[in-house]
Each structure stands twice: as C-alpha cells, then as structure tokens.
N, C-alpha and C positions, 0 to 999 in steps of 0.2 A: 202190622197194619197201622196206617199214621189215623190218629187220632182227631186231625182235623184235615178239611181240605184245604187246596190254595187259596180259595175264594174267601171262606174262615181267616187262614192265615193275614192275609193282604189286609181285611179287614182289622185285624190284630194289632198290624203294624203301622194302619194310619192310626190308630188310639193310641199306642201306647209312646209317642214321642221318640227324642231322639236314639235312647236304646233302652228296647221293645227287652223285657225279658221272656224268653222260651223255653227257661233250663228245665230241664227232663220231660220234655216231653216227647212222643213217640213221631216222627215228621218222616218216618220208613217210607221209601218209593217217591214222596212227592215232587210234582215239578216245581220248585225254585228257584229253575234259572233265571237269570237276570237280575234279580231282586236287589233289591237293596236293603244290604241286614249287617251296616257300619254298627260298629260299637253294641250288637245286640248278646247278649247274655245268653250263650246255648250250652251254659254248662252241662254236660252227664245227658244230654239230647240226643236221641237216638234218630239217625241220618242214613242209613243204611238203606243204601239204592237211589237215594235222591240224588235227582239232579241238581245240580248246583253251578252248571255251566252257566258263565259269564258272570257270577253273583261279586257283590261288594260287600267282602266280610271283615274289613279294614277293625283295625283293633277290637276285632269281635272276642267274646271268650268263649271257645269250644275245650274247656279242660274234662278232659274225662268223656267224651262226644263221642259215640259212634259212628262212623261215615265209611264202614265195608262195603267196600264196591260203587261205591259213591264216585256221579261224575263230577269234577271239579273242575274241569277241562278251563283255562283262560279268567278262569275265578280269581278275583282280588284278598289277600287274604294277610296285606301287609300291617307289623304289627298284630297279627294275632295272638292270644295264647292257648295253642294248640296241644297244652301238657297233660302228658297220658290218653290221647285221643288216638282213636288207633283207623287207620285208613288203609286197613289192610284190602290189599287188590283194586284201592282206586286210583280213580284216573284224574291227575294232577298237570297234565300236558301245558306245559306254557304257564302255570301259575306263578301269581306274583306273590310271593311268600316274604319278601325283604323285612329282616328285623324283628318277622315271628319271633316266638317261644315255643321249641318243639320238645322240650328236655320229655326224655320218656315217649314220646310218641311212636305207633307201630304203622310203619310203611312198608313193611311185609310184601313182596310181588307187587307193588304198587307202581304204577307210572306216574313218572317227576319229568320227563323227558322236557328239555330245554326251559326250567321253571326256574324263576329267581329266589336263592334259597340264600343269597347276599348278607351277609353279618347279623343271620340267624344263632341262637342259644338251640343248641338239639342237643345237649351231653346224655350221654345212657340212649338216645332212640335207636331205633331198631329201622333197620334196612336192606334187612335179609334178600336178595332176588330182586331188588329193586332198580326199575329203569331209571336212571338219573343221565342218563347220556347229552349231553350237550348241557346240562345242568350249570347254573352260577353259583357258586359257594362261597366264592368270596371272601376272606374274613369271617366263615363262618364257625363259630363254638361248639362241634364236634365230638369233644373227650370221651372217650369209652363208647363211643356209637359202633352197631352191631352192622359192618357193609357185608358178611359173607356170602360170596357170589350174588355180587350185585354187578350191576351193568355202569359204570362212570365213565364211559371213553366220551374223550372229546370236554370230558367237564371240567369248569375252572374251579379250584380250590385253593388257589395262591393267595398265600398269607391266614390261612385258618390255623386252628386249633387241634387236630385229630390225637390229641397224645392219646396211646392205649386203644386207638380203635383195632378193629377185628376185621380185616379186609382180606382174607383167605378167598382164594380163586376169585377174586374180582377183576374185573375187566380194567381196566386202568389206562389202555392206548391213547395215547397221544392224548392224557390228562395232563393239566398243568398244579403240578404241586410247590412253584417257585416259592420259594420264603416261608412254606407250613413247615409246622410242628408235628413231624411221624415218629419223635420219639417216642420208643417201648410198643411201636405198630407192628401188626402180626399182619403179615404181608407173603406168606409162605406161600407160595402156587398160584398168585396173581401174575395179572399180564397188564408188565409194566411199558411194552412195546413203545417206544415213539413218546413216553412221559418227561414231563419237563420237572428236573428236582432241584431243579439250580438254586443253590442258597438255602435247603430244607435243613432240618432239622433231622438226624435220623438215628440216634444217638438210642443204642440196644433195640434196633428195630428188625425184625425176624424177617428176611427175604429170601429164607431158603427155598430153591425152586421156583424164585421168580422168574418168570419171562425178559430179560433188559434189554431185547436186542433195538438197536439206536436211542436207546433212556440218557439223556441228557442227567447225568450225574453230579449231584451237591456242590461239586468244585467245580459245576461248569463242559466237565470233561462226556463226550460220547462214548457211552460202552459199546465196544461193537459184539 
C-alpha cells in the first residue's frame, strides 16, 4: 500500500525542485501518469502496479526500484539508471528507454513491444518471456543478457553487443542482427526465420536446432 497519495506526491514535487528525491519509498498502485519526475532519485522505490503511463523519467535513478506489474506504456525513461530494478510483468509498450543503464535489470514476461532501447548498457539483465517485438536495440550493450524464449521478431539489434547472451527458443523472425556481436551466443532452438545476420559476428555461437529458413547469413548468403 503506497504511503502517500498523488495529491501528497505532486505536492512533494513542486517543493522539492529540480530533482525531487523519493528513494524508498512505497508509491505501490499510485497514479503517476503523466507526471513529470526528470532527474528524480527513486532509488530502492517501490512501484509496483503504478501507473506510470506517459511519465518523464528522463535521467531519473530507479536503481534497485520495484515496478512489477507496473504500466509504463509511452513513458519517457531516456538516460535512466534502471540497475537491478526489476520490471517483471510490466508493460513497457512504446517506451523511450535510449541510452538507459539497464545492467542487471529483470524484464521477466514483461512488454517492451516497439520501445526504444537504442545504445542502452543492459549486460547481465534478464529477459526471460519478454515481448520486445518491433523493439530498437540498436547499438545496444547486451553481453550476457538472459533472452530465453523471449519474443524479438521484427526487432532491430544491428550493431549491438550481445556476446554470451542466452537466446534459446527465442523468436528471432525477421530480426535484424546486421553487424552485432553473437559471438559465444547460445542460440540453440530459436527461430531465426527471415533474420538478417549480414556482417555479424558469430564466432563459437551454438545454433543447434535453429530455425534458418530464408536467414540472410554473415556472408550475406540466404540459407534456404
């Protein structure tokens, strides 16, 4: 149960200037859409079921933040540092995430669905089940990120970092992984359908059982 209401909150946040500190406190269920909470300090803040749809959380720090179940939906959230905050089962649809810090974060069944996740730092987070479909990744910093059966079709990840990721049975159709790094990727029983690898990196990377049919391949070449 959140410890203050919105009315409290809003109040909170004309006094306390440009960034309002909130870290630990319990903000469970509240509405905060909209809001504007640029550069506000939600360290170890428990989030869990609030709404957060449409908010400006522009280099906000949520390290350590709970936000389970939490909607996010079209939330501003670029430049964040999102480390060890776990957003397991929320709804992240359209967020603009570019140049976050997700290192460690848990996206768990969570919806990312067409959200700007653009030359983000995520190494080690966690993405188990997670919808990222039409997702921007872009040059994003990846290394050891946990995608097993996660949903990526359709999402661009060219030129990222993914060395060591864990991408078993992920969905991978008609993903563009032009110019990334999948070496030492565990890629075993994913479906690479319709994926673009031209120019990738793929050097000790485990595709046993993958899916290839029409995967535009490293050298450019179509497997059929």
């Amino acid at each position: 149960m959140a410890e203050i209401t919105r009315k409290e909150l809003l109040l909170a946040l004309i006094s306390s200037g440009d960034q309002p500190r909130l870290s630990g406190l319990d903000l469970s269920g509240l509405d905060l859409a909209e809001l504007d909470l640029r550069g506000a300090n939600l360290r170890n803040t428990k989030l869990g079921g609030a709404d957060l749809s449409y908010a400006d959380l522009s280099e906000a720090v949520l390290r350590g933040a709970v936000l389970i179940d939490a909607n996010l939906s079209r939330a501003k959230l670029t430049g964040a540092n999102l480390t060890s905050a776990d957003f397991t089962g929320a709804n992240l649809h359209e967020a603009l995430m570019s140049t976050a810090v997700l290192a460690g974060a848990n996206f768990a069944n969570a919806r990312l669905t067409f959200a700007k996740l653009n030359e983000t730092v995520a190494n080690e987070a966690h993405f188990q089940g997670t919808n990222l479909n039409g997702a921007n990744l872009t040059f994003a910093k990846i290394a050891g990120g946990n995608f097993v059966d996660a949903n990526l079709s359709g999402a661009d990840l060219s030129g990222g970092d993914l060395r060591g990721c864990d991408l078993r049975g992920a969905d991978l159709t008609f993903a563009n992984f032009s110019s990334a790094d999948l070496s030492h990727t565990q890629l075993s029983g994913a479906d690479l359908s319709g994926a673009n690898l031209r120019g990738s990196f793929v050097s000790e990377a485990d595709l046993n059982e993958a899916k290839l049919e029409g995967t535009i391949m490293p050298d450019g070449t179509r497997h059929e």
